[in-house]
N, C-alpha and C positions, 0 to 999 in steps of 0.2 A: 654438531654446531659449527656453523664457520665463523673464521678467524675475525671477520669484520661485526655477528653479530655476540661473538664471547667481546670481544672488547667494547661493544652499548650494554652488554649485560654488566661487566663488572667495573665500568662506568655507574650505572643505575646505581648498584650496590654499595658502592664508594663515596656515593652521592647521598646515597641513603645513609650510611653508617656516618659522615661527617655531620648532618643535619642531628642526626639521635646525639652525636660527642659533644653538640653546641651548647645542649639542654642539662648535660650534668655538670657542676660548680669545676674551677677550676681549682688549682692545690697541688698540690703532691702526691696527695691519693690516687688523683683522678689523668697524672700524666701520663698516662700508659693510653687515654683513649687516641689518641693520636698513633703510637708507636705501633708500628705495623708487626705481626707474629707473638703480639703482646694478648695474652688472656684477654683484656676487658675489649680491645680492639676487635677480636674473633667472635667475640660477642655481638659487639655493636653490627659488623658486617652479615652476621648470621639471621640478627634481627634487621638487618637494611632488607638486606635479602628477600624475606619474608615480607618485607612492605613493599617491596619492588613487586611482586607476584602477587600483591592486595592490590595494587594501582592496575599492573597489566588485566586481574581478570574484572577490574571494576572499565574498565577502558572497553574489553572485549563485551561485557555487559551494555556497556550504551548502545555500541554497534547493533548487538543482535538483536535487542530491543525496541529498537527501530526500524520499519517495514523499509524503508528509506536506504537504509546502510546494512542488514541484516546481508548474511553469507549463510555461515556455517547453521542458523537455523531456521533457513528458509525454507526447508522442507517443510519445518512442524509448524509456520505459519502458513504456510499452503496447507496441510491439514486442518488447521484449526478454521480455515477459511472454507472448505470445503472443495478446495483445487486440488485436478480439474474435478468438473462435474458435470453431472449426469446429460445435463443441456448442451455439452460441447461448445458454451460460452467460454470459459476460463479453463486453460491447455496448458499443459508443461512442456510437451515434447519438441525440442526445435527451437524454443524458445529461448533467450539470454536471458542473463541477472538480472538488466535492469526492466525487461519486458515480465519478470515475472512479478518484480517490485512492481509494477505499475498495477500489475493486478490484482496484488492487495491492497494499492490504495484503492482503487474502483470498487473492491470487494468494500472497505471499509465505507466507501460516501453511498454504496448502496443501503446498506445497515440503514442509516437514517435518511434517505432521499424521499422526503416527506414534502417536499415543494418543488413548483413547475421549472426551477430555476436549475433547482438537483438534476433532475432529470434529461435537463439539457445540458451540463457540464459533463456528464457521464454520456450523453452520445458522442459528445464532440471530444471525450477521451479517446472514445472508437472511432472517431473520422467521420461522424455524424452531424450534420447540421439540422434541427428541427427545433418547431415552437410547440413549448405541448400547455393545456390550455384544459380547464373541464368543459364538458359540455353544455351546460348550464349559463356559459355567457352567451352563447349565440342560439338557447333553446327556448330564451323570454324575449318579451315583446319591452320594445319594439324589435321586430326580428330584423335581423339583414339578409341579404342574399348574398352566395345560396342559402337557403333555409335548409337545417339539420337536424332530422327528426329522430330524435332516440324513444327508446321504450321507459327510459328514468335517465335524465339528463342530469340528476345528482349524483349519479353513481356512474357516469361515465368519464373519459378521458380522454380530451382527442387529439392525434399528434399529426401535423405538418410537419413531413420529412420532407428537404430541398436536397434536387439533383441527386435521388436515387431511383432504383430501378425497383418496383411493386415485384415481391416474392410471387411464383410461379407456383402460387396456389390453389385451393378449389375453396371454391368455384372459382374458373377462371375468366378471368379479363380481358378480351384483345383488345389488341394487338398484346400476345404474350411474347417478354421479351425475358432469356436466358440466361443467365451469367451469373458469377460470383459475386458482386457488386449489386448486392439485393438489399432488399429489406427485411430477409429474413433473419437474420443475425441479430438486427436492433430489438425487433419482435421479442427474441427471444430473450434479450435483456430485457426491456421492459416489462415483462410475465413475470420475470423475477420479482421485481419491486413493488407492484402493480400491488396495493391490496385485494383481498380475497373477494369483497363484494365490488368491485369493480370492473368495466369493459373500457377496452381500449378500441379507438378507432381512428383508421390510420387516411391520411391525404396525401397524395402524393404530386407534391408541386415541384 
């Protein structure tokens, strides 16, 4: 231990065992809680002590308890999250602390991203801009144009992604254009979230 944190430790301790000496009556008896190398003084300090080490791991307790300020158990909140995983959406490797924090918040607003609103806070975590929308409002009359035809426009979902580049998929689209800066990443978040009887379909404005 160095010399600068033994003197906040036995500060803490002295600070503690003074606060403990306030509470027992004062007298004759009780003059020794002050008197340093005195019995009931080695007492009080022994139980400061111990309260000092109830405060520190109640301190260390908020910290890791929150995704936010969490260190030393940010591994076992990335397991419990399921980080990384199998989709190669959410990575550990190369990644900082607070990039990994961010990922259990993402991970946490996925859990419940039960509205169009969710789902667009969570792209725009990733550097996403998009409106997403069910299909059901532009699949009744009066229609607009374009008109968009699904097979059960109650069970679809449809997303407006701006200034990205359509994934280099099949069937494919030309002009096919290349590059890391796709859509395929969002895609593969929104699968995640997406409920089970639903289709996603995507616009690229």
């Amino acid at each position: 231990m160095g010399r600068a944190k033994q003197m906040i430790e036995t500060g803490k301790i002295t600070s503690q065992a003074d606060l403990l000496a306030r509470y027992l009556p004062d007298g004759k008896a009780w003059n020794a809680k002050y008197v340093e190398d005195s019995n009931l003084r080695k007492l009080l300090e022994g139980l400061g002590k111990e309260f000092s080490n109830i405060e520190e791991q109640n301190e260390w307790l908020r910290r890791e308890l929150n995704i936010f300020t969490t260190y030393d158990l940010l591994p076992e909140w990335e397991k419990h999250y399921g980080i990384p995983d199998d989709e190669g959406v959410f990575t550990v490797e190369g990644k900082t602390i607070e990039e990994r924090r961010l990922n259990l918040y993402i991970k946490e607003l996925m859990d419940g991203a039960d509205k169009t609103e969710d789902w667009e806070r969570i792209a725009s975590l990733f550097g996403f801009r998009c409106k997403v929308y069910p299909a059901i409002e532009v699949s009744r009359f009066p229609l607009t144009f374009p008109i968009l035809f699904t097979e059960n426009p109650s069970y679809t979902i449809i997303v407006d992604l701006y200034d990205v580049l359509p994934p280099a998929e099949f069937p494919l689209v030309f002009p096919v254009h290349f590059g890391e800066y796709t859509a395929s990443f969002i895609k593969k978040v929104f699968n995640i979230i997406k409920p089970a009887d639903c289709t996603i379909m995507y616009n690229y404005l």
